[in-house]
N, CA, C and O atoms as CSV, one atom per row, in Angstrom:
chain,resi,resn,atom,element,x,y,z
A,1,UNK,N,N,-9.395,34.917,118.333
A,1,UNK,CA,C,-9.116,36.328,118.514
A,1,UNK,C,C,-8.327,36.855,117.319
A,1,UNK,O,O,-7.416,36.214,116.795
A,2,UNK,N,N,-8.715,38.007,116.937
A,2,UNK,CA,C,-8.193,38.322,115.859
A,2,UNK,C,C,-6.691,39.230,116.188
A,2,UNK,O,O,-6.503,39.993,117.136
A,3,UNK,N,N,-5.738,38.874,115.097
A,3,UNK,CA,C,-4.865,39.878,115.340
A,3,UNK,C,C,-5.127,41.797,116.519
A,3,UNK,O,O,-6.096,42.524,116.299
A,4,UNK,N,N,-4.173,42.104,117.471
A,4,UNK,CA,C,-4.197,43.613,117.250
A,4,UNK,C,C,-3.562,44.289,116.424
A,4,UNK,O,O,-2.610,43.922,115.735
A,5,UNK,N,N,-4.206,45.578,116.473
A,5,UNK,CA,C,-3.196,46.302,115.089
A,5,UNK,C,C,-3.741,47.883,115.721
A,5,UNK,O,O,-4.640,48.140,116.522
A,6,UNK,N,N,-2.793,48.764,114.994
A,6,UNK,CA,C,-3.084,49.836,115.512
A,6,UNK,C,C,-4.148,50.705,115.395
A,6,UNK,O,O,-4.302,50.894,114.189
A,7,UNK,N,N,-4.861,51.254,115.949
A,7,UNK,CA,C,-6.202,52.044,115.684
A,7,UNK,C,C,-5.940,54.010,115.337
A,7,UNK,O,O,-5.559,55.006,115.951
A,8,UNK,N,N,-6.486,53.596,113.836
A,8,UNK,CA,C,-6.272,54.498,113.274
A,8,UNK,C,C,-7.600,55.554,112.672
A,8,UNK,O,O,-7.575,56.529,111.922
A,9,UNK,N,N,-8.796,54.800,113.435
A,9,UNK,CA,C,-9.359,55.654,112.840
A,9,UNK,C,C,-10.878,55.353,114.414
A,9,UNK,O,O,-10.808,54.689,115.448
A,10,UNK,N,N,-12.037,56.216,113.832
A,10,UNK,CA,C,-12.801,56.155,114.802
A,10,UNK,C,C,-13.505,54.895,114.637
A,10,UNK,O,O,-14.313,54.941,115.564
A,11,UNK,N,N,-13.731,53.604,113.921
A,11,UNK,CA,C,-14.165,52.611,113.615
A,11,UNK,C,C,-13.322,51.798,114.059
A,11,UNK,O,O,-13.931,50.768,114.346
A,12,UNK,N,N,-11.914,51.667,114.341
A,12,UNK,CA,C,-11.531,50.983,114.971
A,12,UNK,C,C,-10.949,51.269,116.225
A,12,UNK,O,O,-10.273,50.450,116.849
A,13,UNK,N,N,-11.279,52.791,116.728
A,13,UNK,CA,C,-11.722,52.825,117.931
A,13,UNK,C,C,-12.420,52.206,118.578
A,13,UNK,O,O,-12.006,51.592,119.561
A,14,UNK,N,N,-14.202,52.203,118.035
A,14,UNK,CA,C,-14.995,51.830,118.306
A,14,UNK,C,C,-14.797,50.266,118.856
A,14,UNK,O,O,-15.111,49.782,119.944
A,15,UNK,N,N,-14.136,49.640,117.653
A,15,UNK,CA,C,-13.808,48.349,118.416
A,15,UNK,C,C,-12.448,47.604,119.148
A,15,UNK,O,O,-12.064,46.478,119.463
A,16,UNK,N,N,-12.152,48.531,119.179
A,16,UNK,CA,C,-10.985,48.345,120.280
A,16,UNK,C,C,-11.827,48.513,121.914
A,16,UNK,O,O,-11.469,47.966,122.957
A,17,UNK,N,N,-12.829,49.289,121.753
A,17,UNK,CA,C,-13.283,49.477,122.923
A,17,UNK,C,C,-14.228,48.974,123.209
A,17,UNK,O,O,-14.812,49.152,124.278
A,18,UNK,N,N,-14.811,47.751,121.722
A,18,UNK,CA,C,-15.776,47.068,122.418
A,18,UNK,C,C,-14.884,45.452,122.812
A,18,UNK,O,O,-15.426,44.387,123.107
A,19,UNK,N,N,-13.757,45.666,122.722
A,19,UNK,CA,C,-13.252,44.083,122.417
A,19,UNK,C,C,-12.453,44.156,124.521
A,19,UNK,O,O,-12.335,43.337,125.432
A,20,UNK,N,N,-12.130,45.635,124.320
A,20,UNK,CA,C,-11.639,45.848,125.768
A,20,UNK,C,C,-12.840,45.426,126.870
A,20,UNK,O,O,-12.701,44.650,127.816
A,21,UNK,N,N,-14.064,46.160,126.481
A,21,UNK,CA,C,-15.177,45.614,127.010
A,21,UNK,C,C,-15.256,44.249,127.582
A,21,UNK,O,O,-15.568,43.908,128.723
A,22,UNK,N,N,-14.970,43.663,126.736
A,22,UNK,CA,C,-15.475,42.133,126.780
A,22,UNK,C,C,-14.157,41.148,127.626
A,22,UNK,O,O,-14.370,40.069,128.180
A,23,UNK,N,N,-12.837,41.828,127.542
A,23,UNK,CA,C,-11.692,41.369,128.161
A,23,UNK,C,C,-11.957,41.950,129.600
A,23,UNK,O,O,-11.697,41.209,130.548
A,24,UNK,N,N,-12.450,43.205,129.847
A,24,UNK,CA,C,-12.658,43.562,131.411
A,24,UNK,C,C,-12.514,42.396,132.391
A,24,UNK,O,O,-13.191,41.372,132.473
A,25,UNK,N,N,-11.375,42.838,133.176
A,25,UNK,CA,C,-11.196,41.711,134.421
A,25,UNK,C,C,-10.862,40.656,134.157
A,25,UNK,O,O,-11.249,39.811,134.965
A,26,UNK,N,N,-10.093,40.179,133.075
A,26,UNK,CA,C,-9.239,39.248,132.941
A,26,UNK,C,C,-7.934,39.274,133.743
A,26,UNK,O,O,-7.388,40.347,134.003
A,27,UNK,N,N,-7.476,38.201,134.100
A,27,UNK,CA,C,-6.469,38.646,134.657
A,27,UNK,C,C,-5.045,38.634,134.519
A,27,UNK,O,O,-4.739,37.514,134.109
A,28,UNK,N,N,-4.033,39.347,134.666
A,28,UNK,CA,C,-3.023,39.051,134.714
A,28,UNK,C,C,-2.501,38.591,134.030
A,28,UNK,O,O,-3.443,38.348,133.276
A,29,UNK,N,N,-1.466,38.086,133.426
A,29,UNK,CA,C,-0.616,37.059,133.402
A,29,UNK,C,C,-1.188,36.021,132.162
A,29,UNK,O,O,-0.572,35.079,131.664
A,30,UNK,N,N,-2.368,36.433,131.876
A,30,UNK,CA,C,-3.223,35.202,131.642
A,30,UNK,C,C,-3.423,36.036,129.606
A,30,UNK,O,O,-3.410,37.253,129.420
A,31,UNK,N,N,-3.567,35.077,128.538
A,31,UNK,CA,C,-3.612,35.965,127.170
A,31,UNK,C,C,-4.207,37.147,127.064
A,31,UNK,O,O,-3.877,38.239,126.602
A,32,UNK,N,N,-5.570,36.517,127.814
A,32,UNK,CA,C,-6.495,37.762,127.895
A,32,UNK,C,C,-6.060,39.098,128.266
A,32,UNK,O,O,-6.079,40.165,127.651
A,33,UNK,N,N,-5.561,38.685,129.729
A,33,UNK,CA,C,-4.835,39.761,130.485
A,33,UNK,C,C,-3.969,40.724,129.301
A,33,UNK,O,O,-4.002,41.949,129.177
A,34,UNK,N,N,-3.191,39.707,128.489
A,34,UNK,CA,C,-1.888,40.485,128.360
A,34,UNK,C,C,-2.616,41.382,127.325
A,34,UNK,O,O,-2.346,42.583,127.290
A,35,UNK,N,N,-3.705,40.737,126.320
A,35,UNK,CA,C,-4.737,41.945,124.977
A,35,UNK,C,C,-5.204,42.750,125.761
A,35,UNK,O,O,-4.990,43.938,125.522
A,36,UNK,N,N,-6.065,42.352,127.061
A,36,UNK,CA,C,-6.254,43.941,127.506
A,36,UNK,C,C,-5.080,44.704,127.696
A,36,UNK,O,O,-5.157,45.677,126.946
A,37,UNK,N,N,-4.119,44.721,128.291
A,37,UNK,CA,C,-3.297,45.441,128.557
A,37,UNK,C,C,-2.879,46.076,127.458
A,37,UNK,O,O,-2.882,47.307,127.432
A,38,UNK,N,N,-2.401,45.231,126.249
A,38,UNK,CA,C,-2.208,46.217,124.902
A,38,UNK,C,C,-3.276,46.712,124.708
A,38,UNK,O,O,-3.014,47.888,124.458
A,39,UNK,N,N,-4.746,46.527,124.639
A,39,UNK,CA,C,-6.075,47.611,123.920
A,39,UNK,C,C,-5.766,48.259,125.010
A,39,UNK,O,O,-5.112,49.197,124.555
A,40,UNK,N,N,-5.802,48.420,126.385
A,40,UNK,CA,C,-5.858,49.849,126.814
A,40,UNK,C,C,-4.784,50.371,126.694
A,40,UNK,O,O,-4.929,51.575,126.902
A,41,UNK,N,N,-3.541,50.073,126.419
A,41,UNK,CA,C,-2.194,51.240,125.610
A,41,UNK,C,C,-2.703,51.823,124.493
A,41,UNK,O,O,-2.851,53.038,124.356
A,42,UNK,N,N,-3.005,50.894,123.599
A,42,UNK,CA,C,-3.436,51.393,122.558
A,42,UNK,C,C,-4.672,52.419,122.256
A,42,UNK,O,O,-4.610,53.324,121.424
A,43,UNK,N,N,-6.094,52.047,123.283
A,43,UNK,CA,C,-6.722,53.256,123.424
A,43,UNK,C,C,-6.531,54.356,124.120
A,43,UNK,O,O,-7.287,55.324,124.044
A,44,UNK,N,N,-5.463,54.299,124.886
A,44,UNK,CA,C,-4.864,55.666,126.158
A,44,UNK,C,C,-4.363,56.339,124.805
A,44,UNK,O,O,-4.719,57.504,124.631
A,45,UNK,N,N,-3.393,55.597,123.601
A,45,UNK,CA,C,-2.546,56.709,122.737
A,45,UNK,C,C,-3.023,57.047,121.888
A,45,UNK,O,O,-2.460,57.935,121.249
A,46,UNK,N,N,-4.476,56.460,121.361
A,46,UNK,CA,C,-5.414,57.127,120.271
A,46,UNK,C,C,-6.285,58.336,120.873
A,46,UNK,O,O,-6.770,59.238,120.189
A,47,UNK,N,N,-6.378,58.232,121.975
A,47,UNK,CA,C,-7.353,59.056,122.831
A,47,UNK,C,C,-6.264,60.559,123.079
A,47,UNK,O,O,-6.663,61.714,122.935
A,48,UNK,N,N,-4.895,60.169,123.463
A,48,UNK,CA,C,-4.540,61.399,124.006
A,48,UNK,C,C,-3.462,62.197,122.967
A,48,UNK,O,O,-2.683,63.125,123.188
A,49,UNK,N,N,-3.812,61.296,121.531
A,49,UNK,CA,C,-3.811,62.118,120.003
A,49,UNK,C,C,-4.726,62.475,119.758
A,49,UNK,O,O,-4.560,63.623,119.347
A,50,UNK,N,N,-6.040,62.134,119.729
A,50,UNK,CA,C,-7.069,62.795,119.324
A,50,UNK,C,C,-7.820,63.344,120.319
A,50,UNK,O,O,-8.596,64.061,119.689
A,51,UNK,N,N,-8.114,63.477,121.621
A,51,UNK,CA,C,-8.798,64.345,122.564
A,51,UNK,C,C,-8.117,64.653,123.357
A,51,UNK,O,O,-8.366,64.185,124.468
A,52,UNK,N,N,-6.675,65.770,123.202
A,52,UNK,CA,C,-5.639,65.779,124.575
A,52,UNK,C,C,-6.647,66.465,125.564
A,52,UNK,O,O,-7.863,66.626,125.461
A,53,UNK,N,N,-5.717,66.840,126.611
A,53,UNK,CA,C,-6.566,67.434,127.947
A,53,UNK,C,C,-5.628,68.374,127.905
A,53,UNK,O,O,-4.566,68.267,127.292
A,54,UNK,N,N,-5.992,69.337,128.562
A,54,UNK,CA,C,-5.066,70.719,128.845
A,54,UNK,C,C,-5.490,71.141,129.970
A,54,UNK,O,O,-6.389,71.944,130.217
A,55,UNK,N,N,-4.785,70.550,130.667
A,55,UNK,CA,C,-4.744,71.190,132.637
A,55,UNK,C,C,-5.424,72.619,132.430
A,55,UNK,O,O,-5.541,73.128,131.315
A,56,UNK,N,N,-5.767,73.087,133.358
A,56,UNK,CA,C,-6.713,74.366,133.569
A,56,UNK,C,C,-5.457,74.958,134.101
A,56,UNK,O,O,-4.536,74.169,134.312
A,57,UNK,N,N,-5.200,76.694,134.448
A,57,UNK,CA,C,-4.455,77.620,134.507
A,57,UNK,C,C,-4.531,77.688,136.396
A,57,UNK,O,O,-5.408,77.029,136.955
A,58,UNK,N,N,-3.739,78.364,137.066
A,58,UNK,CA,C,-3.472,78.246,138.233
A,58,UNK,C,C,-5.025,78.842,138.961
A,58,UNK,O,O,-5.930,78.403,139.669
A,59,UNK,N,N,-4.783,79.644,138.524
A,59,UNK,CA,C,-6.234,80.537,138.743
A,59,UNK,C,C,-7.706,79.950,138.214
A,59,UNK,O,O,-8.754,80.128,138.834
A,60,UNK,N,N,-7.619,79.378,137.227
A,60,UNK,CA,C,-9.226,78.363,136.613
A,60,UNK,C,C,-9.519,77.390,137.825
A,60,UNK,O,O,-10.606,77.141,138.346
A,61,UNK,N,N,-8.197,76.879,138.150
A,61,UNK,CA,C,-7.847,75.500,138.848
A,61,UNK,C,C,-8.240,76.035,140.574
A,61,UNK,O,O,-9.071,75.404,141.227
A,62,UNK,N,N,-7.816,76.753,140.913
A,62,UNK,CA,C,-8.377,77.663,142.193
A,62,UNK,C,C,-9.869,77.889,141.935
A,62,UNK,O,O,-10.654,77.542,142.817
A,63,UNK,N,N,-10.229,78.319,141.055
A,63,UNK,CA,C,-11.417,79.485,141.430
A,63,UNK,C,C,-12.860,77.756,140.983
A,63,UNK,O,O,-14.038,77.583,141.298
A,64,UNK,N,N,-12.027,77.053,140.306
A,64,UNK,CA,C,-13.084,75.607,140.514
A,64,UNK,C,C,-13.083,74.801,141.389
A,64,UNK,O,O,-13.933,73.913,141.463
A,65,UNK,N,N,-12.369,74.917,142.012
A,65,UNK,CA,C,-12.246,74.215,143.757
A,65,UNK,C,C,-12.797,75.107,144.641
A,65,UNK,O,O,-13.221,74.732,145.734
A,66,UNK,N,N,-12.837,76.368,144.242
A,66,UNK,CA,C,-13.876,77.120,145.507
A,66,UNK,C,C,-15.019,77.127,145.561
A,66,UNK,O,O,-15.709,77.141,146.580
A,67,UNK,N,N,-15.606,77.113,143.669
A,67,UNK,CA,C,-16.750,76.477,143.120
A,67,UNK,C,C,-17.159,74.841,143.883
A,67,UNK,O,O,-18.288,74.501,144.237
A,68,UNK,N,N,-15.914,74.029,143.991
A,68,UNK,CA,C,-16.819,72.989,144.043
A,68,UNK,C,C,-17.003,72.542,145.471
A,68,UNK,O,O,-17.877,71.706,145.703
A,69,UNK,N,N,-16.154,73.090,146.590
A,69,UNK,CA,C,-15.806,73.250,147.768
A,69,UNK,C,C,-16.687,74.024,148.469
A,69,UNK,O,O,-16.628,73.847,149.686
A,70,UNK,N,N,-17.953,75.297,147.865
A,70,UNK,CA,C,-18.484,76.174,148.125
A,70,UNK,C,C,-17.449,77.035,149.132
A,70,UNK,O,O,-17.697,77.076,150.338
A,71,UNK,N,N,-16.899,77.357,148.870
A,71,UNK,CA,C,-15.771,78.787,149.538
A,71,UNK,C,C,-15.610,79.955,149.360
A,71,UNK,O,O,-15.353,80.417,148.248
A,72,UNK,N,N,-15.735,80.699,150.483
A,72,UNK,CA,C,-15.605,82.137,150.143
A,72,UNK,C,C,-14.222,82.461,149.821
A,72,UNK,O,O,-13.352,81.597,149.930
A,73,UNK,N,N,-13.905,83.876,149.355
A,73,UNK,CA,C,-12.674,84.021,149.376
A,73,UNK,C,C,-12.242,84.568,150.769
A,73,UNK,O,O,-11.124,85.079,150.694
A,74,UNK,N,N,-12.846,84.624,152.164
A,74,UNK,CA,C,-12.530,84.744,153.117
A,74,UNK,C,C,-11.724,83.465,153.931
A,74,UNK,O,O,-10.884,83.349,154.823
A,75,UNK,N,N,-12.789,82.312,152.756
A,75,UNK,CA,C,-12.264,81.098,153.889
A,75,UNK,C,C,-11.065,81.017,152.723
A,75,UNK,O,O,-10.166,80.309,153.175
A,76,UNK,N,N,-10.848,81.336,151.827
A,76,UNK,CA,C,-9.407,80.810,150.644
A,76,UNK,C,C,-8.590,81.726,151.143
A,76,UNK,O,O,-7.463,81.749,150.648
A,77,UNK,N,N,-8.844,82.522,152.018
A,77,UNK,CA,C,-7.688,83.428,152.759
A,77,UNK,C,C,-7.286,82.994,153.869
A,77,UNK,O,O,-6.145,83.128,154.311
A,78,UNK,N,N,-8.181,82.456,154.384
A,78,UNK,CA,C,-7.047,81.592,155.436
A,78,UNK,C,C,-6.598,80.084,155.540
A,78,UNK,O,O,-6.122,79.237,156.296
A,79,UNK,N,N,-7.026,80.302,154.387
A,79,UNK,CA,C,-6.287,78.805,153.873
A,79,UNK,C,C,-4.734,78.811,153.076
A,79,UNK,O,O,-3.709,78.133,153.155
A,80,UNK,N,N,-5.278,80.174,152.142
A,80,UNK,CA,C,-3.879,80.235,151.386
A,80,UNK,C,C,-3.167,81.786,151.402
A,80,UNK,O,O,-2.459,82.197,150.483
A,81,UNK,N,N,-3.527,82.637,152.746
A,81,UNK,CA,C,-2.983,83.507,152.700
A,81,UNK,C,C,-4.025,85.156,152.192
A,81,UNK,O,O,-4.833,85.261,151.269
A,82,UNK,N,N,-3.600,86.179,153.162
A,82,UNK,CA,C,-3.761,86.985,152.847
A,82,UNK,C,C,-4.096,87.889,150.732
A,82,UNK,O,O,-4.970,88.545,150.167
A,83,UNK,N,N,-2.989,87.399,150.460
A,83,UNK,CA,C,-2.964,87.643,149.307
A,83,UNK,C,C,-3.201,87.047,147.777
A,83,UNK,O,O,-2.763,87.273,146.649
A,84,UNK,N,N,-4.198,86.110,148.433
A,84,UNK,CA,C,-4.581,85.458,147.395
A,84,UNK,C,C,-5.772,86.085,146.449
A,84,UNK,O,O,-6.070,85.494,145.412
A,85,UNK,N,N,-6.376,87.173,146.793
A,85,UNK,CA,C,-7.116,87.830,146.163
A,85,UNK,C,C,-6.557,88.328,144.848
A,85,UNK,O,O,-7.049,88.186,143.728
A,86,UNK,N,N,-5.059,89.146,145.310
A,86,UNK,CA,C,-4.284,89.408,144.309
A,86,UNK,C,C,-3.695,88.532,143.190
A,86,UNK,O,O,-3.138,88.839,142.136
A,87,UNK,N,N,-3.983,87.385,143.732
A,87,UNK,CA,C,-3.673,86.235,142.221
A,87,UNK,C,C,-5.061,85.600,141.584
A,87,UNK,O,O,-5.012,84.940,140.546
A,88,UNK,N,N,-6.479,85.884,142.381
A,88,UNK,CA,C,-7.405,85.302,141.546
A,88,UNK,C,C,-7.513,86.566,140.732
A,88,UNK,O,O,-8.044,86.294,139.655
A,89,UNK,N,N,-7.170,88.029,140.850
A,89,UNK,CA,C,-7.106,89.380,140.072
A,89,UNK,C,C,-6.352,88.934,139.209
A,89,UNK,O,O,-6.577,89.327,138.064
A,90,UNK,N,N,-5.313,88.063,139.399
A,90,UNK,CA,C,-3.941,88.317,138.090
A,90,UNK,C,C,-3.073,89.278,138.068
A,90,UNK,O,O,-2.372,89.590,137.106
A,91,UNK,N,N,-3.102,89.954,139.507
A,91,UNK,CA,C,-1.761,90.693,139.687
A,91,UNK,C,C,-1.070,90.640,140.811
A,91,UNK,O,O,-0.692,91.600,141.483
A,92,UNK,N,N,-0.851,89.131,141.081
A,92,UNK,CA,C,0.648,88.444,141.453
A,92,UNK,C,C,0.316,87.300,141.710
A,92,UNK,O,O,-0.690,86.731,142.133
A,93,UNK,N,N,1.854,86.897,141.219
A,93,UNK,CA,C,1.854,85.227,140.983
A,93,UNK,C,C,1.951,84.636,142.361
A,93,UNK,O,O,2.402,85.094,143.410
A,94,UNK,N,N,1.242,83.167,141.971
A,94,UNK,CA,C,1.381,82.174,143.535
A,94,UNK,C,C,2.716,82.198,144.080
A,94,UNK,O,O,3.727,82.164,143.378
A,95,UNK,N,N,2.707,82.268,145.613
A,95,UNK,CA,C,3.899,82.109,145.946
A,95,UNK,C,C,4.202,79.857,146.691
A,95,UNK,O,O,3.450,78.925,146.977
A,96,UNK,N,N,5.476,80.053,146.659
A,96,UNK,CA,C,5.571,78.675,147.147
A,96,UNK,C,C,5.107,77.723,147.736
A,96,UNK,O,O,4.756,76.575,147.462
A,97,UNK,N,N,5.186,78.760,149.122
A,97,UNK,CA,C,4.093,78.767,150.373
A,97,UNK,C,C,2.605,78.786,150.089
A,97,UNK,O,O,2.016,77.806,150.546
A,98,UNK,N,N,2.051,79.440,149.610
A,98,UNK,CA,C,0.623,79.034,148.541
A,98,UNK,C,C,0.153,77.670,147.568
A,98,UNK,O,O,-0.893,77.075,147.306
A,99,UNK,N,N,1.112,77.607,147.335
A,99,UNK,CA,C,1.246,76.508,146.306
A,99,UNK,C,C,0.986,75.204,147.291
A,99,UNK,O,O,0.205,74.260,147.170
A,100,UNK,N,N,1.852,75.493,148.206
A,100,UNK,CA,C,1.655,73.759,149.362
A,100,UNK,C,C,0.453,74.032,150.093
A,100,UNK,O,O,-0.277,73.071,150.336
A,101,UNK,N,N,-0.014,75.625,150.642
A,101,UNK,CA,C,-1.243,75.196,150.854
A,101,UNK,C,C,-2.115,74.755,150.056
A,101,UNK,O,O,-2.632,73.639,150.109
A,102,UNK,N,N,-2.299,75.490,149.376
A,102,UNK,CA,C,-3.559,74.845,148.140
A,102,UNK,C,C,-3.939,73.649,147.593
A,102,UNK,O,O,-5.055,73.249,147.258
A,103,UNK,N,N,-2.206,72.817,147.520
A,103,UNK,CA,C,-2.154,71.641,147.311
A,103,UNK,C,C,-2.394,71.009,148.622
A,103,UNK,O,O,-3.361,70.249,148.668
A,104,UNK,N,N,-1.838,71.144,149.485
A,104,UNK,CA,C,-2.474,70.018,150.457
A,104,UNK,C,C,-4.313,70.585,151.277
A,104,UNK,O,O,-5.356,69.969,151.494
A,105,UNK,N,N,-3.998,71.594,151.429
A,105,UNK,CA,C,-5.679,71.487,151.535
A,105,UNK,C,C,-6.616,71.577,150.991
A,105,UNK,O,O,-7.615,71.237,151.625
A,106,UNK,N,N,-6.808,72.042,149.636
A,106,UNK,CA,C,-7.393,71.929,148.753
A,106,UNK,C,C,-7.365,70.769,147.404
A,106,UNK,O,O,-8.073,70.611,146.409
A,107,UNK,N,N,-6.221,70.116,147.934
A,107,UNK,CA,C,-5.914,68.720,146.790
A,107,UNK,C,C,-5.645,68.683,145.238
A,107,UNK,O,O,-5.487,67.831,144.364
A,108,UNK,N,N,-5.678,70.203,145.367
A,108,UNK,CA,C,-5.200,70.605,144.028
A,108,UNK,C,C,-3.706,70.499,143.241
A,108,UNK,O,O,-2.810,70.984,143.931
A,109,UNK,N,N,-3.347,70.075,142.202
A,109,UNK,CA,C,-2.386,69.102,141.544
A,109,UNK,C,C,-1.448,70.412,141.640
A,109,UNK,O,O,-1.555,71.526,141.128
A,110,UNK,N,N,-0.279,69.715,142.682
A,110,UNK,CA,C,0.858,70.867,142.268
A,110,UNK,C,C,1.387,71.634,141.033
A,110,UNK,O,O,1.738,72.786,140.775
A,111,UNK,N,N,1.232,69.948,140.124
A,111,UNK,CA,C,1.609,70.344,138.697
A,111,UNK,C,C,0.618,71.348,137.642
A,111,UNK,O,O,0.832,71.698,136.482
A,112,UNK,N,N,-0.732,71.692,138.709
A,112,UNK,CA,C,-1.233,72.827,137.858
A,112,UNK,C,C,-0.635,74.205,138.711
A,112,UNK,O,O,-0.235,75.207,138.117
A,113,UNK,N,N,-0.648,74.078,140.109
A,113,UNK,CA,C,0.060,75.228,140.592
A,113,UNK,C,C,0.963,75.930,140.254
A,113,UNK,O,O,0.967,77.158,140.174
A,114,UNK,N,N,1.825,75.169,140.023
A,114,UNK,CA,C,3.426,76.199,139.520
A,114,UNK,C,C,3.002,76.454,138.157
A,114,UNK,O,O,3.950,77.050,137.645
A,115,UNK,N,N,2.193,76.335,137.404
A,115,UNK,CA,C,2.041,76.857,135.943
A,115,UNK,C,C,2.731,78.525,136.095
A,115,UNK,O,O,3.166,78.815,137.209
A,116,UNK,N,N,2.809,79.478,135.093
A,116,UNK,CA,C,2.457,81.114,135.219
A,116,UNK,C,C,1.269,81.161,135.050
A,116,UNK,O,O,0.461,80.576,134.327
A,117,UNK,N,N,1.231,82.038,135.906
A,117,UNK,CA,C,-0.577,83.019,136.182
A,117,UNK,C,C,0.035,84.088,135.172
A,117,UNK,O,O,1.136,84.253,134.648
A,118,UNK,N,N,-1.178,84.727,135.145
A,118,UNK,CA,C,-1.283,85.993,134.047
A,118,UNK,C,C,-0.247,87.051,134.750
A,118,UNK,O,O,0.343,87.814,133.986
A,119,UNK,N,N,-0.024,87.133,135.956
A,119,UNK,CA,C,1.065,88.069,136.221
A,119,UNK,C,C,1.869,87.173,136.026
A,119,UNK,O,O,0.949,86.548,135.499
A,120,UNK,N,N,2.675,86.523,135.943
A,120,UNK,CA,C,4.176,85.698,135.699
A,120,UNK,C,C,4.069,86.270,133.973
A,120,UNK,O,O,4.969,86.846,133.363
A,121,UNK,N,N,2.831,85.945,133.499
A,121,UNK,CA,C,3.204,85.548,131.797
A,121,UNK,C,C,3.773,87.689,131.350
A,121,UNK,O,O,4.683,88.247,130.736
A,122,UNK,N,N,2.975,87.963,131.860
A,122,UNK,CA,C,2.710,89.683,131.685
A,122,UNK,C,C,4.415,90.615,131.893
A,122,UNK,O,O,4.462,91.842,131.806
């Protein structure tokens, strides 16, 4: 096995992720184990320098769960309240109480909820 070293470019991306490949399901404790465990650190921190993710906005994050949920905004009203029309508009922000519904019945990540909506930012 050859040294690891840090991956700095898309070629040794490439083989960091074919070498992870080949370690898949090693286990534990065991050498193997411990190189996978460094190649996937090492490809989680090349990946989330070069392709970050950017959570979707309170409202993107709503209105794609109704998309993928097929929901009216009749049934997102009694799920999350009367006034939720007024925040997929963008003129007023989620309230608390919204926020826990949405998150627990809709499973949507608190940590995109409390973002500002376009009325908070405005």
């Amino acid at each position: 096995m050859a040294d690891i070293k840090p991956i700095r470019s898309p070629d040794d991306y490439e083989h960091a992720l074919q070498e992870l490949e080949g370690l898949w399901g090693s286990l534990a404790g065991t050498p193997e184990g411990d190189r996978l465990d460094v190649l996937a650190t090492l490809i989680e921190a090349y990946e989330s320098e070069r392709y970050p993710f950017d959570h979707p906005d309170p409202v993107g994050a709503i209105k794609l769960r109704m998309e993928q949920q097929v929901l009216t905004i009749e049934e997102l009203k009694s799920i999350a309240g009367p006034h939720i029309a007024e925040v997929l508009d963008g003129n007023r922000p989620l309230s608390l109480p919204m926020i826990r519904r949405l998150h627990d019945r809709l499973g949507i990540p608190a940590e995109i909820l409390i973002q500002p909506t376009g009325a908070e930012a405005a």
